[in-house]
KOLMITI-147943 format. One record per atom (N, C-alpha, C): residue number from 0; residue in one letter; atom name; x, y, z. Coordinates in nm, 2 decimals, always signed. Example, Ala and Ser with C-alpha at 12.3 -4.5 7.8 and 13.67 -1.06 7.14 Angstrom:
BEGIN
<resi 0, resn A, name N, u +1.32, v -0.57, w +0.78>
<resi 0, resn A, name CA, u +1.23, v -0.45, w +0.78>
<resi 0, resn A, name C, u +1.32, v -0.33, w +0.78>
<resi 1, resn S, name N, u +1.28, v -0.22, w +0.71>
<resi 1, resn S, name CA, u +1.37, v -0.11, w +0.71>
<resi 1, resn S, name C, u +1.29, v +0.00, w +0.79>
This chain:
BEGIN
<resi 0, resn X, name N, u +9.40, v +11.34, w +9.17>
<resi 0, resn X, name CA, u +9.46, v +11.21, w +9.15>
<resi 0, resn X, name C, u +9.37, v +11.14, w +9.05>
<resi 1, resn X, name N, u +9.45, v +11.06, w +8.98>
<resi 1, resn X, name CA, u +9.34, v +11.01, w +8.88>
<resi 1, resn X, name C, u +9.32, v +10.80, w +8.93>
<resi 2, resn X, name N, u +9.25, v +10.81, w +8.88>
<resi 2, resn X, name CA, u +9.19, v +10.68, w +8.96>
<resi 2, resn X, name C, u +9.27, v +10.56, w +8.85>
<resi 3, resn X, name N, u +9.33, v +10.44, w +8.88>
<resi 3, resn X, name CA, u +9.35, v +10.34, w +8.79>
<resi 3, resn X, name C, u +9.23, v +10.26, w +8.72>
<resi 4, resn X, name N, u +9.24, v +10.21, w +8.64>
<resi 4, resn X, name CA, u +9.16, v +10.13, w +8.61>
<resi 4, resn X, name C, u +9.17, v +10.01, w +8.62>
<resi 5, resn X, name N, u +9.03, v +9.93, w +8.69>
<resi 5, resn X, name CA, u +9.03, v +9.81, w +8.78>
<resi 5, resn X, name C, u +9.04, v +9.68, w +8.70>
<resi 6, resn X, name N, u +9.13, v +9.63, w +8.72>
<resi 6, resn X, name CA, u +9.17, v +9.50, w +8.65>
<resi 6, resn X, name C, u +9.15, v +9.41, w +8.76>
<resi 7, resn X, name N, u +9.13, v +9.28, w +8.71>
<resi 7, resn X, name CA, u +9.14, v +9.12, w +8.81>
<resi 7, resn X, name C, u +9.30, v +9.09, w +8.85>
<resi 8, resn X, name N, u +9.40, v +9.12, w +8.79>
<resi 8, resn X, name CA, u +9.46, v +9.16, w +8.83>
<resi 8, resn X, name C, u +9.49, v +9.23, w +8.95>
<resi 9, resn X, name N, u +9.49, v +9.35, w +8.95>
<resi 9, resn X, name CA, u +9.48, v +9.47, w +9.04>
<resi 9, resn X, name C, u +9.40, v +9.44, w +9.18>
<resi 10, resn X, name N, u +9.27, v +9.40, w +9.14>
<resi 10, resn X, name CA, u +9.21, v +9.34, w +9.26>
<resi 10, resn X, name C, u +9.24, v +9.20, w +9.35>
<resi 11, resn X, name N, u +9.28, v +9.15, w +9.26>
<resi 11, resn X, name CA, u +9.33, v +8.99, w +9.36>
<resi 11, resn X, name C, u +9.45, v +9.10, w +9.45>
<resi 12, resn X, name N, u +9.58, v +9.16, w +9.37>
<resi 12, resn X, name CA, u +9.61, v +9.22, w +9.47>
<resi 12, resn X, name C, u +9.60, v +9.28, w +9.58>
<resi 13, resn X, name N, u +9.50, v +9.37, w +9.56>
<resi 13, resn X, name CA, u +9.42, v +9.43, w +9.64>
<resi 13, resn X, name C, u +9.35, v +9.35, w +9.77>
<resi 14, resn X, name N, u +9.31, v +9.28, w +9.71>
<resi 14, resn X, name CA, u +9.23, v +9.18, w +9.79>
<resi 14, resn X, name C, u +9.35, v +9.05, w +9.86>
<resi 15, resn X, name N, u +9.47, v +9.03, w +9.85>
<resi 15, resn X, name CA, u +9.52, v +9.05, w +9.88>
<resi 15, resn X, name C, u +9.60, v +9.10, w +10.03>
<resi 16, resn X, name N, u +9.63, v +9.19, w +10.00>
<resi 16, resn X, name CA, u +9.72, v +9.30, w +10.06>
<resi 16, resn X, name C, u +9.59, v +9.29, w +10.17>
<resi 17, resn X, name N, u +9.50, v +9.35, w +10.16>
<resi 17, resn X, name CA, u +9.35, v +9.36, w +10.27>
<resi 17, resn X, name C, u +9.39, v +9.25, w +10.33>
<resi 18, resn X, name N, u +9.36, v +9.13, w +10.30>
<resi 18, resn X, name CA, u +9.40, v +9.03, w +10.43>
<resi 18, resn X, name C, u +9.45, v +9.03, w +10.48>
<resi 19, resn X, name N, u +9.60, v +9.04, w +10.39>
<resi 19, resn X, name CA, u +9.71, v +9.03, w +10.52>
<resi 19, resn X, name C, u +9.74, v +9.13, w +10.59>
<resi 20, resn X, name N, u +9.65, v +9.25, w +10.55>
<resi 20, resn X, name CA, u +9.67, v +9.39, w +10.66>
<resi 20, resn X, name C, u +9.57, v +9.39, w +10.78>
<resi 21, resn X, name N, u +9.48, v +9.28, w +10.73>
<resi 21, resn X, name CA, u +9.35, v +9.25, w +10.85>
<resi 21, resn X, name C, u +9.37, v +9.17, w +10.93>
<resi 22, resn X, name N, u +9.43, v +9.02, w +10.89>
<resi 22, resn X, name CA, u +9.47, v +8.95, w +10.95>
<resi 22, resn X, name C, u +9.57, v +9.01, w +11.06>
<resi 23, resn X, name N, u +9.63, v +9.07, w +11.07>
<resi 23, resn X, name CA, u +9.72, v +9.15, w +11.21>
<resi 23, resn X, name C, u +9.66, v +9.20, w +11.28>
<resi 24, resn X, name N, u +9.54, v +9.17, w +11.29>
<resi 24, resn X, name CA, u +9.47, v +9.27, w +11.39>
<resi 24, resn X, name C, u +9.37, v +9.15, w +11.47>
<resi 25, resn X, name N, u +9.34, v +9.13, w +11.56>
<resi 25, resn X, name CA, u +9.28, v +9.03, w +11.68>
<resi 25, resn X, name C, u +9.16, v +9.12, w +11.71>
<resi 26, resn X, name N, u +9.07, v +9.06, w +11.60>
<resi 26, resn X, name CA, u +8.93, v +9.13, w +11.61>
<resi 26, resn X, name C, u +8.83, v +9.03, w +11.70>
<resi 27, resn X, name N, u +8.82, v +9.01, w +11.82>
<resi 27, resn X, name CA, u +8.77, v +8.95, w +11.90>
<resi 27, resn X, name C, u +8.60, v +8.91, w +11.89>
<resi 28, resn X, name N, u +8.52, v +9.03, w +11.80>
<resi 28, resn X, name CA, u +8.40, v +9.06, w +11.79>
<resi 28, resn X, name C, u +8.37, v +8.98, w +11.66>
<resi 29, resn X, name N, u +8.47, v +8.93, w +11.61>
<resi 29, resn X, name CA, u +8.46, v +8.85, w +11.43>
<resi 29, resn X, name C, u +8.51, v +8.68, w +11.51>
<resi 30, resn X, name N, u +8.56, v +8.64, w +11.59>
<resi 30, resn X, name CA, u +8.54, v +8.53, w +11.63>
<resi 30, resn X, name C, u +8.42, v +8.43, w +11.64>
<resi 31, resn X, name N, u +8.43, v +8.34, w +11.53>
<resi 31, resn X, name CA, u +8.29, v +8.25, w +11.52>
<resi 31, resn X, name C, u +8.21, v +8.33, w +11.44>
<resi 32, resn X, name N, u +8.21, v +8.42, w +11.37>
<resi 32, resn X, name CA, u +8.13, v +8.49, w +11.25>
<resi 32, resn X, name C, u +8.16, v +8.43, w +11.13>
<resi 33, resn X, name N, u +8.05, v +8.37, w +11.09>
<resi 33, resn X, name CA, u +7.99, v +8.32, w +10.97>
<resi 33, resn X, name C, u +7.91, v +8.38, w +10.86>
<resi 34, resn X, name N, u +7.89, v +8.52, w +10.96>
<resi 34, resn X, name CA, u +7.78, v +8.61, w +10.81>
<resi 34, resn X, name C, u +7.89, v +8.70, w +10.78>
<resi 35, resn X, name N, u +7.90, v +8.68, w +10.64>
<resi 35, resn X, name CA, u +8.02, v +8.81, w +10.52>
<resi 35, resn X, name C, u +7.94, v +8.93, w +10.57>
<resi 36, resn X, name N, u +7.80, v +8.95, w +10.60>
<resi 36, resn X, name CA, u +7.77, v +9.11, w +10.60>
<resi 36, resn X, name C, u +7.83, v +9.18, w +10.75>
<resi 37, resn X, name N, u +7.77, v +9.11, w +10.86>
<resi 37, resn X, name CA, u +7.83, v +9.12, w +10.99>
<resi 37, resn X, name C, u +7.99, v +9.14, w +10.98>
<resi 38, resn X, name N, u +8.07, v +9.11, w +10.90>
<resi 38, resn X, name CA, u +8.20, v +9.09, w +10.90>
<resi 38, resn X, name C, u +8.22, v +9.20, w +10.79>
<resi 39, resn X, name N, u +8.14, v +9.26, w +10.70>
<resi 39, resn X, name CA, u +8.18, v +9.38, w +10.64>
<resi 39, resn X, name C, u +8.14, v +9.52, w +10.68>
<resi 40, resn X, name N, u +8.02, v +9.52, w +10.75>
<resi 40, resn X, name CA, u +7.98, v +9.62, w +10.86>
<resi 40, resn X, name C, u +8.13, v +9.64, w +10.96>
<resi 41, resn X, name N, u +8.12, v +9.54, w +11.00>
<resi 41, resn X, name CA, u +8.25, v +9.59, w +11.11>
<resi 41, resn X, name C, u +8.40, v +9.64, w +11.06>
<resi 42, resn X, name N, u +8.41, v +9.55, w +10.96>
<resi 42, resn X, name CA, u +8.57, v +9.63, w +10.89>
<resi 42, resn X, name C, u +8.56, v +9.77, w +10.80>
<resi 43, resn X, name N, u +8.45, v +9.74, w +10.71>
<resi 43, resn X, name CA, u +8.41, v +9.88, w +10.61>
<resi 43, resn X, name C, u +8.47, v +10.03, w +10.71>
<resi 44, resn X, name N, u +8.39, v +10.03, w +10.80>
<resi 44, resn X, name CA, u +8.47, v +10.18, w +10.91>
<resi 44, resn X, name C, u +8.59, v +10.21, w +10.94>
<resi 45, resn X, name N, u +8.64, v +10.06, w +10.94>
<resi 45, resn X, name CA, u +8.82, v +10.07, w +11.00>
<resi 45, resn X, name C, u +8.89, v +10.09, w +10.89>
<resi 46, resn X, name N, u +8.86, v +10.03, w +10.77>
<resi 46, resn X, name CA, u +8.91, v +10.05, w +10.64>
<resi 46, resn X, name C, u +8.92, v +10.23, w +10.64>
<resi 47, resn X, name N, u +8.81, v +10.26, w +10.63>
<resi 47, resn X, name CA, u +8.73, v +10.42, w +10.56>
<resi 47, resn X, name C, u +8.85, v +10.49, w +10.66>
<resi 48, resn X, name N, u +8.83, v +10.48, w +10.74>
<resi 48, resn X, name CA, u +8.93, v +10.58, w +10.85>
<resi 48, resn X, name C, u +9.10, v +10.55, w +10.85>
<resi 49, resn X, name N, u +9.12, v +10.47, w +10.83>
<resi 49, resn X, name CA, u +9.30, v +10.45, w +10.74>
<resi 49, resn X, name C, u +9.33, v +10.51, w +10.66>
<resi 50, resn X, name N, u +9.20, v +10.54, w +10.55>
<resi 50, resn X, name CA, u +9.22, v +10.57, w +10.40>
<resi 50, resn X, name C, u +9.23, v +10.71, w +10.40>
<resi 51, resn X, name N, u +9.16, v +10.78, w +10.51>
<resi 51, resn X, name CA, u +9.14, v +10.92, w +10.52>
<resi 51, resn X, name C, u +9.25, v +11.02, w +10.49>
């Protein structure tokens, strides 16, 4: 497969679509989380394993 090339574009979509596919989900453990790394630790895995 060959990879696209990343445009601002492409990523706002991207970025995007991610929300609204996160947002459906009632992450109980992200309630009151204020740190972006705490909050990327915990999704980074769930992402990786969708994508598989």
């Amino acid at each position: 497969m060959i990879k696209q090339k990343l445009t601002i574009n492409k990523l706002i979509e991207e970025a995007q679509a991610f929300c609204i596919a996160e947002s459906k989900f009632k992450n109980k453990e992200l309630y009151g989380v204020t740190d972006s790394k705490a909050v990327g630790t915990h999704i980074e895995p769930l992402a990786y394993q969708e994508n598989k």
